[in-house]
LOKEMI-112252 format. One record per residue (C-alpha): residue in three letters; residue number from 1; x, y, z. Coordinates in steps of 0.02 Angstrom, whole numbers, padded with zeros to 5 digits. Each point is the difference from the previous one (the first is absolute). Layout:
<nodes>
  loba  rodren    east   north      up
   ALA     NUM       X       Y       Z
...
</nodes>
This chain:
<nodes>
  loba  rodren    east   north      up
   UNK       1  -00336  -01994   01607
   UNK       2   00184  -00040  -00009
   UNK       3   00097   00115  -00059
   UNK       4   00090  -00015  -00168
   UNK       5   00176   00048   00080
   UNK       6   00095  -00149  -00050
   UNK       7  -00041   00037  -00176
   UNK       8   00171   00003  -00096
   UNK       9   00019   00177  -00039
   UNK      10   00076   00013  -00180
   UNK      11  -00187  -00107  -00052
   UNK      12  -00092   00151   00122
   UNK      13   00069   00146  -00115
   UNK      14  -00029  -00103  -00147
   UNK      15  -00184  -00001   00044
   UNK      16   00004   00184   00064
   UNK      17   00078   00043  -00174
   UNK      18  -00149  -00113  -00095
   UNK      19  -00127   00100   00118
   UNK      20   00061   00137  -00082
   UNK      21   00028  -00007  -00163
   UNK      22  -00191  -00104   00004
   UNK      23  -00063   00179   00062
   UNK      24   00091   00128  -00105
   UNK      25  -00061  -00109  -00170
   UNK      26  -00182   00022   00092
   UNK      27   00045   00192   00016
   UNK      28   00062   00014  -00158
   UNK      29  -00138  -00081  -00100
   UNK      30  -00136   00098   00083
   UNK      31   00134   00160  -00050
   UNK      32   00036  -00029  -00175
   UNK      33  -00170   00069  -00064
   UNK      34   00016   00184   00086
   UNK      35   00156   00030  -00120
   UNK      36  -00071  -00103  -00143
   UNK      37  -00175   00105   00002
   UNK      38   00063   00136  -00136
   UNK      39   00052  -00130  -00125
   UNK      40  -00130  -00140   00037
   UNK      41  -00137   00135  -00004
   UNK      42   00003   00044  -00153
   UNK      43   00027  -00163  -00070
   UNK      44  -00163  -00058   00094
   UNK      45  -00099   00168  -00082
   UNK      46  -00021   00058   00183
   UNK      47   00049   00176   00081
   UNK      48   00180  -00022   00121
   UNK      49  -00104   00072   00136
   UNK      50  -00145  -00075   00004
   UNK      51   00106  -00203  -00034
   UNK      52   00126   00060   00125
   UNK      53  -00153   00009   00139
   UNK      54  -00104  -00133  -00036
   UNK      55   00119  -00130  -00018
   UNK      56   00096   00057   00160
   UNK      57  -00155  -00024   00075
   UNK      58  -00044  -00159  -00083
   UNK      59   00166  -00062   00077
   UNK      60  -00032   00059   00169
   UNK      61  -00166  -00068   00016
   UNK      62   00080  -00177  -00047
   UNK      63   00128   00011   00113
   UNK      64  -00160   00058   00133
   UNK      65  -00106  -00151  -00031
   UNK      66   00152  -00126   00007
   UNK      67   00085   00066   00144
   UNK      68  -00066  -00071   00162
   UNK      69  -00054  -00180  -00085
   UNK      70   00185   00000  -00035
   UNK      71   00077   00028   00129
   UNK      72  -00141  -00114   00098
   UNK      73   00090  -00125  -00145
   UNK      74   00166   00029   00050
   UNK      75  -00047  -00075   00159
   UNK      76  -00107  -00135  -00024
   UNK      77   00108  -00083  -00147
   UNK      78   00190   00079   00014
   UNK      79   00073   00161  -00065
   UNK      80   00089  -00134  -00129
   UNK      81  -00170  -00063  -00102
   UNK      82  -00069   00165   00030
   UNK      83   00161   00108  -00060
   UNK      84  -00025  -00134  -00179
   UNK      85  -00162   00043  -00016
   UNK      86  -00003   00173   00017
   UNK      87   00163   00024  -00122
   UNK      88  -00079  -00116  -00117
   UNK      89  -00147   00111   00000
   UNK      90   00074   00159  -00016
   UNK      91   00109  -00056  -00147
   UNK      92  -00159  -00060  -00086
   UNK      93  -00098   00156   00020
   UNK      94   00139   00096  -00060
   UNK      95   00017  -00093  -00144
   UNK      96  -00202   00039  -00041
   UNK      97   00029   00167   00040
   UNK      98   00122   00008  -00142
   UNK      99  -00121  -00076  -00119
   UNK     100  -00130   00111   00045
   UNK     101  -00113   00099  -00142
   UNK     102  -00083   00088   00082
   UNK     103  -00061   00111   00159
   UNK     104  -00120  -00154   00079
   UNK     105   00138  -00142  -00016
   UNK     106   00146   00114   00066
   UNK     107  -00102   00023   00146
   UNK     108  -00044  -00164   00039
   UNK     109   00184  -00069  -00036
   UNK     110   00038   00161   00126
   UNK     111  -00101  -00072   00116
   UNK     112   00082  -00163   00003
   UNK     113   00197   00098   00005
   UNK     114  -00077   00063   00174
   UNK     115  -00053  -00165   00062
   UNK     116   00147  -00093  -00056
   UNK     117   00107   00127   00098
   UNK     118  -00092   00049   00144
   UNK     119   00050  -00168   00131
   UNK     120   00191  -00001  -00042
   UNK     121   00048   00132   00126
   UNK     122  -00123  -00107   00130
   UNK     123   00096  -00148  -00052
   UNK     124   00177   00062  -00008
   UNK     125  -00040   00043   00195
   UNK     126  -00058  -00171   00036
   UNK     127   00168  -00063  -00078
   UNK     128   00106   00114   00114
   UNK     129  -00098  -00034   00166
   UNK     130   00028  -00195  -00049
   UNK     131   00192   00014  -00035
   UNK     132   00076   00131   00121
   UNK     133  -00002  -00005   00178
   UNK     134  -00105   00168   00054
   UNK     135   00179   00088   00055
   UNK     136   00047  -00002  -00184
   UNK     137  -00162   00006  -00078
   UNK     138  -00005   00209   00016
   UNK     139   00159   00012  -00127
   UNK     140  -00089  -00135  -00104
   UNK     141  -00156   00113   00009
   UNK     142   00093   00175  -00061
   UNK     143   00090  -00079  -00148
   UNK     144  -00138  -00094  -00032
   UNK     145  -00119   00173  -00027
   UNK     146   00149   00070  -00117
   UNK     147  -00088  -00096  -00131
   UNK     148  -00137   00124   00025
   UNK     149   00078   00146  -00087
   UNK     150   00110  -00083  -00114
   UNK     151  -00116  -00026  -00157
   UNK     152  -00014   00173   00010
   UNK     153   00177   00021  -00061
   UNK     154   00014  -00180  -00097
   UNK     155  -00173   00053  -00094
   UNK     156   00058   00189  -00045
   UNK     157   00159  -00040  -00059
   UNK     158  -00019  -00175  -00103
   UNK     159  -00180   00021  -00047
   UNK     160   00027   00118  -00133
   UNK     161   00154  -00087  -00076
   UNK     162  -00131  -00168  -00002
   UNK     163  -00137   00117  -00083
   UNK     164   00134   00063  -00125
   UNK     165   00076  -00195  -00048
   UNK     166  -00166  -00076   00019
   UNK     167  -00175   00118   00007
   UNK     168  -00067   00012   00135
   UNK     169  -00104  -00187  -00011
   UNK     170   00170  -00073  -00033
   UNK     171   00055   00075   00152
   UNK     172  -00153  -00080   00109
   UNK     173   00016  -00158  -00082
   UNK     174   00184  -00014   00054
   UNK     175  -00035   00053   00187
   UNK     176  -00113  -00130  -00028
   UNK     177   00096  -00149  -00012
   UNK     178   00124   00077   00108
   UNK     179  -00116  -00024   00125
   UNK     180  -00072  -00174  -00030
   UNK     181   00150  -00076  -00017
   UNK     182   00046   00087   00167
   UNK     183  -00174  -00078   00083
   UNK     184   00053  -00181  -00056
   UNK     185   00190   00002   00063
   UNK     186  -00043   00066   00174
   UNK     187  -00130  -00155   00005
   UNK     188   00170  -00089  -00023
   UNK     189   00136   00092   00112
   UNK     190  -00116   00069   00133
   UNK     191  -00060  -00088   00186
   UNK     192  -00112   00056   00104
   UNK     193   00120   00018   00145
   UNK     194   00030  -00096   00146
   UNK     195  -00128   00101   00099
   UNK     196  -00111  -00090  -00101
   UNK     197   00070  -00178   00001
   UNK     198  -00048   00020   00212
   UNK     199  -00158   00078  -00006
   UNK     200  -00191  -00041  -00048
   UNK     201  -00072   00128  -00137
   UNK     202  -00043   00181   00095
   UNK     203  -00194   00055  -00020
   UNK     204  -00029   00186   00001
   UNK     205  -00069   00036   00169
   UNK     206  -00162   00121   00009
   UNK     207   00027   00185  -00034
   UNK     208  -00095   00080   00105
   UNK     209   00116   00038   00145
   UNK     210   00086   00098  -00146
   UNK     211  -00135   00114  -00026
   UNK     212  -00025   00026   00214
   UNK     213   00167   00065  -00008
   UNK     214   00008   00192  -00029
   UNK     215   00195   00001  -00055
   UNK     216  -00060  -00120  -00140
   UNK     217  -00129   00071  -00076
   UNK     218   00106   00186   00000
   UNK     219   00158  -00093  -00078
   UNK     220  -00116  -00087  -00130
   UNK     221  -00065   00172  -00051
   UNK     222   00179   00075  -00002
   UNK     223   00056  -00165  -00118
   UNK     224  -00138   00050  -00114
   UNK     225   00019   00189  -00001
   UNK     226   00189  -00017  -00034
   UNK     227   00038  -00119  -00124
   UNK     228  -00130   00085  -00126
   UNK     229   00097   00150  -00001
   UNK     230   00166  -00114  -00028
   UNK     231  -00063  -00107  -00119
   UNK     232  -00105   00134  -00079
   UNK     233   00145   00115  -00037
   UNK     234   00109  -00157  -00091
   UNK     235  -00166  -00027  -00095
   UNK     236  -00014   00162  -00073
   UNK     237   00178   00070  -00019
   UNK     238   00041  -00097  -00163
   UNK     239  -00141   00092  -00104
   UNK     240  -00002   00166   00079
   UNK     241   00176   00019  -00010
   UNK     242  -00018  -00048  -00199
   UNK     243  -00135   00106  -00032
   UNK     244   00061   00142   00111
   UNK     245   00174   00023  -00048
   UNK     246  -00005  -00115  -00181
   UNK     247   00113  -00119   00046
   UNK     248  -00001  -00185  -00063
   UNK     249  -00029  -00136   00104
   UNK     250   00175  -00051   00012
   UNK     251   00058   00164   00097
   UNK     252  -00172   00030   00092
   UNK     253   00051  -00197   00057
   UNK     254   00174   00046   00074
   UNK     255  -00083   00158   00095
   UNK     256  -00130  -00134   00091
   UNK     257   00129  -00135  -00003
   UNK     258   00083   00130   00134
   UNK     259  -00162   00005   00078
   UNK     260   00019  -00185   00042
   UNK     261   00184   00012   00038
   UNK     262  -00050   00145   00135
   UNK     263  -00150  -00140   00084
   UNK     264   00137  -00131   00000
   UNK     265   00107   00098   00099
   UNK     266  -00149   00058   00114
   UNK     267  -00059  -00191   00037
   UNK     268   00194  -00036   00019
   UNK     269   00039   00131   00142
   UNK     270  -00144   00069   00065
   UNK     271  -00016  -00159   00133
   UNK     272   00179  -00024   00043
   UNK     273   00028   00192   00040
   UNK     274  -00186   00002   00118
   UNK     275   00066  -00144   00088
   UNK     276   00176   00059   00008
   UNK     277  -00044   00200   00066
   UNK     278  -00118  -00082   00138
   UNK     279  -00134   00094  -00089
   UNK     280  -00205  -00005   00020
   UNK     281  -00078  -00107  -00133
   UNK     282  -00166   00099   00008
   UNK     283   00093   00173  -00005
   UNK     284   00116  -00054  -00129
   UNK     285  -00118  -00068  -00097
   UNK     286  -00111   00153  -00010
   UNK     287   00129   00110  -00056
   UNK     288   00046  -00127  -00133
   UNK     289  -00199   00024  -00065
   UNK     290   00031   00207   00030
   UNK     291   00148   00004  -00109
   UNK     292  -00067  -00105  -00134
   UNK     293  -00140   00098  -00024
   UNK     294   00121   00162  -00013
   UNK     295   00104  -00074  -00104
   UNK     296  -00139  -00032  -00109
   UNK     297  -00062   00175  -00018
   UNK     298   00169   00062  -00025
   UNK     299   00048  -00129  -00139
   UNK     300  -00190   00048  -00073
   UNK     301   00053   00186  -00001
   UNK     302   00163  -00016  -00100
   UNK     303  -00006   00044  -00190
   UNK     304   00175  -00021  -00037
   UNK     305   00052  -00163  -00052
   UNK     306   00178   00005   00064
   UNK     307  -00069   00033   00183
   UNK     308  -00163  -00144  -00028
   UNK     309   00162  -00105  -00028
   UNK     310   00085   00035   00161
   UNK     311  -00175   00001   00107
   UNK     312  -00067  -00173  -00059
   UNK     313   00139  -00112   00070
   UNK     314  -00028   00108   00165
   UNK     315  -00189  -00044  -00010
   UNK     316   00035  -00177  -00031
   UNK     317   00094  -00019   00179
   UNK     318  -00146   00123   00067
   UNK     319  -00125  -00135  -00080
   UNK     320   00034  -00135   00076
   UNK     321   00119   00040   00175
   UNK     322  -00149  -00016   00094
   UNK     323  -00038  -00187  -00048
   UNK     324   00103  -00120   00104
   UNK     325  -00042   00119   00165
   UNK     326  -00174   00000  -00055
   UNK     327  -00007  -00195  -00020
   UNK     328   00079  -00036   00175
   UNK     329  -00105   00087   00067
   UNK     330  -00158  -00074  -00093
   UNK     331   00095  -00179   00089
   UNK     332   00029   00076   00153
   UNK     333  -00214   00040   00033
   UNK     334  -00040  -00144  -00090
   UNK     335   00104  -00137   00125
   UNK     336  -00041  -00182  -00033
   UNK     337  -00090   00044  -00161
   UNK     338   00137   00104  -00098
   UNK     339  -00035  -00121  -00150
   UNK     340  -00176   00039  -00007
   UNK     341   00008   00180   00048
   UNK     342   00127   00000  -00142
   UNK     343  -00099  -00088  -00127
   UNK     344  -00162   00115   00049
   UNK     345   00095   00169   00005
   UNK     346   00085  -00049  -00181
   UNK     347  -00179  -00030  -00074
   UNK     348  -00072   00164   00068
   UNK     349   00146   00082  -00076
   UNK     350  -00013  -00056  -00186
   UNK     351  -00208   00030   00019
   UNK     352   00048   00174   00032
   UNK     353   00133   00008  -00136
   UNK     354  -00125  -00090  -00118
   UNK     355  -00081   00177   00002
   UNK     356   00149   00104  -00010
   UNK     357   00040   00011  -00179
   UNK     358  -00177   00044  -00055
   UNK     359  -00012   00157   00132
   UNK     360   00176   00038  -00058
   UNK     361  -00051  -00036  -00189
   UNK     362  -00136   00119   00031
   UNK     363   00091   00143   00071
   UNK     364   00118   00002  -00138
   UNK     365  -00124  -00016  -00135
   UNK     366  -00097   00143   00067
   UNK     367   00166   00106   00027
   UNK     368   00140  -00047  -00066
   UNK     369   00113   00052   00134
   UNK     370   00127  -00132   00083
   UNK     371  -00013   00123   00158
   UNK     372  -00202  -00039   00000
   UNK     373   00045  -00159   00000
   UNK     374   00160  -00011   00123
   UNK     375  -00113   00118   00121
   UNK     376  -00132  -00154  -00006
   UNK     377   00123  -00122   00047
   UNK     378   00064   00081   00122
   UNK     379  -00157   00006   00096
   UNK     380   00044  -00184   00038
   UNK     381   00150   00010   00097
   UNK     382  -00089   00139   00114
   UNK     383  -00140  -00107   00031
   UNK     384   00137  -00140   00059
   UNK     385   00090   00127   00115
   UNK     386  -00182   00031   00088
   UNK     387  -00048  -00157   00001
   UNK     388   00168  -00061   00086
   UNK     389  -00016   00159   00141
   UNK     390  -00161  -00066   00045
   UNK     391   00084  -00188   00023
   UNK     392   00033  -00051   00176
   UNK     393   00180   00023   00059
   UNK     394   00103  -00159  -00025
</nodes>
């Protein structure tokens, strides 16, 4: 394949910026309903808890079923008709989710948020491997997964103000269009690279040499284990946090929006200071997963509101430190099939995160204690840190 070097490079951070924004709308429409589950609730005659798990898991098993065939799509027809289509989609099922009456349509327009979203990440990479040359494409990469955690801070802190102007189906019918129109002017403004101009459409190759390799199959189990408990804890924090400590949704949203702002930070630095120090992925990486799940049981122990303020933006960097080490290491075992091992490890992550709010629902319901619950996710990251000790040396 020829590389896409002699791309001009103002047009190559105009793509990487399009990439980016194309995956924090994704984020942040697959986020909007955990803060809008207290109002939207009771509008829909259902209880918070019980519409704050199913339709989390509605969206996750969308995003589950649509993963791999779209980033198989991305592929076979270009990350710019694919990154259309799945924008188009999303904007569309977040429109019906704003319409919905009842708890059978919201989960079917759920559904359809999670398939909508779940190939832009998939083709965001596809646009970076086509327009930088692979010594820039690692600083494309880590801006490029900032996108990640942002919604978390967009979401908590304009969400409510968009619930307060508009209710909260005004609020999804503007994200809506904000979204659609996006889909239609990247059709316009965005190329499929250079890379792609050179070379013939790329097949996935067979998987099974994936699952003969040891390192693999422990980093896949690690990428599932971990990411429930990070996701899980965003998830949950809005409601327990307003039913805990009675605060509104508006200053429950500016503790998690710190949450985010910590994981930003953690995908930001985390890399550049491993590579930097000379340090040991596989070490490193473990005690990333060990002082998540501390940090977990610490924040779940805290009854005083002014210290859960000071301990959340520490989780956030906690949360999600270990995910740039984690995923070059998940490239380095997977060689000439990163992309698939990618695509494969991202699908068994969101089938075991498809799950998590319903265990984590049930805790809660059952106890009512956010240290029940924090001491559940926490099992996660400890299940990463043993999975990664048992993973080969790199």
């Amino acid at each position: 394949m020829t590389e896409p070097a002699a791309a001009p490079a103002r047009y190559r951070w105009a793509i990487l910026a399009i990439a980016w924004f194309a995956l924090l709308l994704s984020a942040a429409d697959r986020s909007l309903w955990a803060i809008t589950a207290p109002v939207a609730a009771r509008d829909l005659g259902l209880s918070p808890v019980l519409a704050l798990g199913a339709f989390v898991t509605a969206t996750q098993s969308g995003y589950l079923v649509a993963l791999l065939f779209g980033s198989i799509a991305a592929d076979w027809f270009g990350p710019r008709r694919m990154l259309t289509v799945a924008l188009c989609w999303l904007g569309l099922a977040m429109f019906a989710f704003g319409r919905s009456t009842s708890l059978p349509h919201g989960l079917v327009a759920q559904f359809g948020v999670g398939m909508g979203a779940a190939p832009v990440f998939a083709i965001g990479m596809k646009l970076i491997v086509n327009w930088f040359a692979p010594d820039r494409r690692a600083g494309a990469i880590s801006l490029f997964m900032t996108a990640l955690p942002t919604p978390t801070i967009l979401v908590n802190l304009v969400a409510p103000i968009g619930i307060g102007l508009l209710g909260w189906r005004g609020n999804y019918t503007l994200v809506a269009g904000i979204t659609l129109a996006a889909g239609v002017l990247f059709a316009i403004f965005v190329g499929d690279g250079p890379a792609a101009r050179t070379a013939p459409a790329q097949r996935p190759s067979s998987l099974k040499p994936l699952w003969d390799s040891r390192a693999f199959r422990c980093i896949v189990i690690a990428n599932m284990a971990g990411p429930c408990a990070s996701w899980g804890f965003m998830t949950w924090a809005n409601l327990i946090l307003v039913e805990r400590h009675a605060l509104s949704i508006a200053q429950s949203g500016v503790i998690v929006a710190s949450y985010g702002a910590g994981a930003f930070a953690g995908l930001l630095l985390s890399g550049p200071v491993c590579d930097r120090l000379g340090l040991d992925r596989r070490r490193a990486t473990m005690g990333c997963f060990i002082a998540f799940a501390l940090g977990l049981l610490v924040t779940g122990s805290l009854d005083e509101l002014a210290a859960v303020r000071v301990a959340v933006p520490l989780l956030g960097v906690l949360a999600y430190a270990y995910a740039p080490l984690l995923n070059t290491m998940l490239a380095h075992a997977a060689g000439a099939l990163a992309a698939s091992a990618a695509g494969l490890a991202t699908m068994l992550t969101f089938a075991a995160e498809g799950v998590q709010p319903l265990v984590s629902g049930g805790i809660y319901t059952h106890t009512h204690s956010f240290q029940a619950v924090c001491a559940a996710l926490a099992a996660g990251p400890v299940v990463a840190a043993i999975a990664i000790a048992r993973a080969p040396a790199q």
